[in-house]
N, C-alpha and C positions, 0 to 999 in steps of 0.2 A: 504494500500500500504506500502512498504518497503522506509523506506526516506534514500538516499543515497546521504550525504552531502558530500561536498568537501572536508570541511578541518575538519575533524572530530576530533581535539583534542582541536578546537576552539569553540564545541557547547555550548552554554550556557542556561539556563533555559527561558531568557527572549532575545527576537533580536530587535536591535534601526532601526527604518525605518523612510525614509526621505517623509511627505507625506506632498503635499501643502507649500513646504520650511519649515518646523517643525519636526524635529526630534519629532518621537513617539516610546515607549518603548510597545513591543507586546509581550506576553505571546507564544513563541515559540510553544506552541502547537495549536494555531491558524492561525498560519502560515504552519505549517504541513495541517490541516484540509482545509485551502482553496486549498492548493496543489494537495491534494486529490483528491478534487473539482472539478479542473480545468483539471487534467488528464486526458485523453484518456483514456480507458482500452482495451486490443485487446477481439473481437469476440472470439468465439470457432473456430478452424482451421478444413478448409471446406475441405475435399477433391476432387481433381482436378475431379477424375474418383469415381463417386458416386461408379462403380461396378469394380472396381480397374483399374490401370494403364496399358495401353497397352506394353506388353514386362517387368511387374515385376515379380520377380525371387520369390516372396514370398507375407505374411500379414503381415511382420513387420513394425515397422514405418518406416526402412528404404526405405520401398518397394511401400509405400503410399505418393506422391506427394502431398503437401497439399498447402493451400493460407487464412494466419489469417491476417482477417482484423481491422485495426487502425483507426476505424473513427474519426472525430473532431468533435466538440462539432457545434451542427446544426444552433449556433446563426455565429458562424465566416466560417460555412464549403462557398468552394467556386464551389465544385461542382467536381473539378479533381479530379484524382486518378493516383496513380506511385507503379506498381507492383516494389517491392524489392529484389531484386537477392543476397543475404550477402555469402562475400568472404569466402576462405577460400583451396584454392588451389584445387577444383574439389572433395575435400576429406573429408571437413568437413565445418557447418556451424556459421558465428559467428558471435554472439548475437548482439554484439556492430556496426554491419554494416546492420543491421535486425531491429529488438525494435528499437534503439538509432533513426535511421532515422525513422523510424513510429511515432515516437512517436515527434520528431521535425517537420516532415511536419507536425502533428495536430494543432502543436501552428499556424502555417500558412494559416490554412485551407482547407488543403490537405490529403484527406482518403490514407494511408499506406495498404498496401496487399503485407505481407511480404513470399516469396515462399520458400517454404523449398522442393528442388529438389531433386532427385535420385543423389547417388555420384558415385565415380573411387572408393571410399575406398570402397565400397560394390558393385563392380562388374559392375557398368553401363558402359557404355563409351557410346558418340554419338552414335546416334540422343537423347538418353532418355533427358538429358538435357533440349537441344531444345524444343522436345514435353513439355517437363514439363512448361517451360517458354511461350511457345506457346497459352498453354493450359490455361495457368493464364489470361494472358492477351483475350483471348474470354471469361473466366468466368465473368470478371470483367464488360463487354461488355452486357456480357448475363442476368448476375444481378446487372444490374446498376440500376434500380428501388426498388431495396430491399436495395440496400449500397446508394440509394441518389447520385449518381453519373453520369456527363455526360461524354455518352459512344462515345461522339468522344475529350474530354481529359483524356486518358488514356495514362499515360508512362509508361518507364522503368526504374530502377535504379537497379545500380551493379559497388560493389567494390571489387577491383584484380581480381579473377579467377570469380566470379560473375560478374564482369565490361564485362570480356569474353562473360558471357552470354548472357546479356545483348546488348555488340556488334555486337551479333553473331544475338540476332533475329532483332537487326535495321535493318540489309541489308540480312536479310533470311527470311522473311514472307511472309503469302499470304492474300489475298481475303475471304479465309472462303468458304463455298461449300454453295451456298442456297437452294439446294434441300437436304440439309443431313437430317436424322430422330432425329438427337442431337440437341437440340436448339441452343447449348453451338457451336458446328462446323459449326453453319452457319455462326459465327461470324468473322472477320478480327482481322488476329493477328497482323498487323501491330503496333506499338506505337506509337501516337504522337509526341512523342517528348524521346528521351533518354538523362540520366544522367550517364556518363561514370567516377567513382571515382578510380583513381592511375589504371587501369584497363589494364588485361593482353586484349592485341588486335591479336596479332600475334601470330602463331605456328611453324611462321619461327626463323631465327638468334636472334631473339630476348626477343626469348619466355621466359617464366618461366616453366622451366624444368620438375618442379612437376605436373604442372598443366594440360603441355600436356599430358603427361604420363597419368596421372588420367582420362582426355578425350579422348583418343586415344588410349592408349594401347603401347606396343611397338612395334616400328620401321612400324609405319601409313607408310601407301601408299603416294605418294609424291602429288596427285590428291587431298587425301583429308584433309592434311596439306596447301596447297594450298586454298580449299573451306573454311575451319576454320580460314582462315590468315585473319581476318575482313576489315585489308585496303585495301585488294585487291578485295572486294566485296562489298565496297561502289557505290552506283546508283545515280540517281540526285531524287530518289522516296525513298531515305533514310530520314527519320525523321530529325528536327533540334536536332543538340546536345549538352548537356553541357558535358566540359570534363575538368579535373583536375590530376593535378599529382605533383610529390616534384622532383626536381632538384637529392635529394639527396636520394633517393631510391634506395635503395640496392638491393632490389627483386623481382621490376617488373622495367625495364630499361620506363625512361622515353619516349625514342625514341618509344613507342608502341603508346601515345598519341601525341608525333606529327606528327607520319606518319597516324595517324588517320584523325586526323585536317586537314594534306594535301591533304587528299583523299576527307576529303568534299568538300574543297577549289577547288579543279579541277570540280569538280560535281555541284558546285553552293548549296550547303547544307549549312543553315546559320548554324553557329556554334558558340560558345564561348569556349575561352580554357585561363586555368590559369595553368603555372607554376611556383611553391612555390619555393624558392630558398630551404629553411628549412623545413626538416619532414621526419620522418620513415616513413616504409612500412607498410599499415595497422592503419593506425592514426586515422583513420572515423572523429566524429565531433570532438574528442582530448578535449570531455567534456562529464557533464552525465546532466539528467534531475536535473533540468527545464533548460540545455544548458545557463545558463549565457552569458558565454565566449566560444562558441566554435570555431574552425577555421574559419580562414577568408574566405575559400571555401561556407561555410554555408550560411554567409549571398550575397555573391556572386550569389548563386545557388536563392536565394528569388529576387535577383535582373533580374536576369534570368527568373525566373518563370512569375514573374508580366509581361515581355515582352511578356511571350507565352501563356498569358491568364490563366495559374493555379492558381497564386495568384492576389486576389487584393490588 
């Protein structure tokens, strides 16, 4: 593995560690080795549609929906699973809201299935998305005995225009078809439970301009601006959700997560919501592995999890 330390002008050859009230002096390279160790590494990235994706324009990777799995190490796994939507305004996808969170639910013991969807910058617009997300979420369902996972905790997670997606399939899923000839479409794409991070909700007043644009097109029908507007398509059969956002967000208006929060609130949807007084847009855990320090959202979210049965 690549060790990407924090403060990298301060590495030293040997690191003091405080073990049993005793400072001990460890040969830094055995410290890298158990990290290693300890690490998760993602699967090979499965694609969604073994004989390609319904409605792709091409064979390129863009055109290839896929879903790489982050297991956790099977002495701490607890059994969930949270497909990962990583932001990136409809147009591209990033890393740091993808891997980062894969790889922090493992320390928790929570299998990561990070989706890497069809974009706007290469011609999709809705529904492709959706299907894509759809699609994750019954694979995950359908192979939950090959991933060790129980297939009625399965979530969602997505930050900014992935937060979109992620909102979008809380309150737009179905049932699954039980007579289908796909094993994978007999499944229920509903989520368990959604994680909504700084996340574009609306396509209305409120929107992130790029991102509708990138799922819609120009100048969408006002129908289905309205269908995409997520708080307005909250059910009381909407998933519980956690949701977070910064006060001081310049790029997705916070107002998308509290009219979120109020739409479960009317619905009876338990929910959790934190807002951050301080933080950019785009900040994900605002650390890198082994996560030390990361936002106070993070361990928020572990706090959360243990109430909804993902974590013990």
């Amino acid at each position: 593995m690549t060790h990407r330390p924090t403060n990298a002008g301060l590495i030293q050859p040997f690191v003091s560690v405080c073990s049993g009230g005793m400072m001990k002096t460890l040969p830094l390279l055995v410290l890298l080795l158990c990290s290693a160790i300890l690490r998760a590494d993602a699967l090979d990235p499965v694609p969604l549609w073994p004989d390609g994706a319904p409605g792709a324009f091409g064979k390129t990777e863009f055109d290839i929906p896929t879903l790489t799995p982050y297991l956790p190490d099977a002495a701490k796994a607890t059994g969930a699973a949270i497909v990962i939507c990583p932001g990136g305004g409809y147009g591209g996808l990033s890393k740091h809201e993808g891997q980062d969170y894969a790889l922090y639910l493992n320390q928790h013991g929570v299998a990561g299935f990070v989706l890497r969807y069809r974009l706007g910058s290469h011609g999709y617009r809705h529904p492709a998305m959706l299907n894509d997300a759809t699609r994750a979420v019954r694979l995950v369902r359908a192979r939950a005995g090959d991933w060790k996972v129980d297939p009625k905790r399965v979530g969602i997670m997505g930050s900014s225009a992935g937060g979109h997606l992620a909102s979008t399939l809380v309150t737009h899923f179905d049932a699954g078809k039980p007579d289908a000839s796909d094993p994978v479409e007999r499944q229920s794409s509903r989520p368990d439970i959604g994680v909504l991070c700084y996340a574009v909700i609306s396509m209305g007043p409120n929107t992130h301009g790029g991102s509708k644009k990138n799922l819609l097109g120009e100048n969408p029908p006002e129908e289905l601006v309205k269908l995409l507007s997520n708080e307005l398509q909250v059910t009381k059969e909407t998933p519980p959700c956690f949701i977070w956002h910064t006060y001081e967000d310049k790029a997705v208006k916070v107002e998308n997560s509290l009219d979120f929060a109020a739409a479960l609130r009317r619905c009876g949807v338990p929910f959790d919501l934190h807002i951050y007084q301080q933080g950019r847009h785009g900040i994900g855990l605002a650390d890198k592995e082994p996560f030390a320090n990361p936002h106070p959202w993070a361990h928020d979210l572990v706090f959360w999890l243990k109430a909804q049965g993902f974590v013990k």
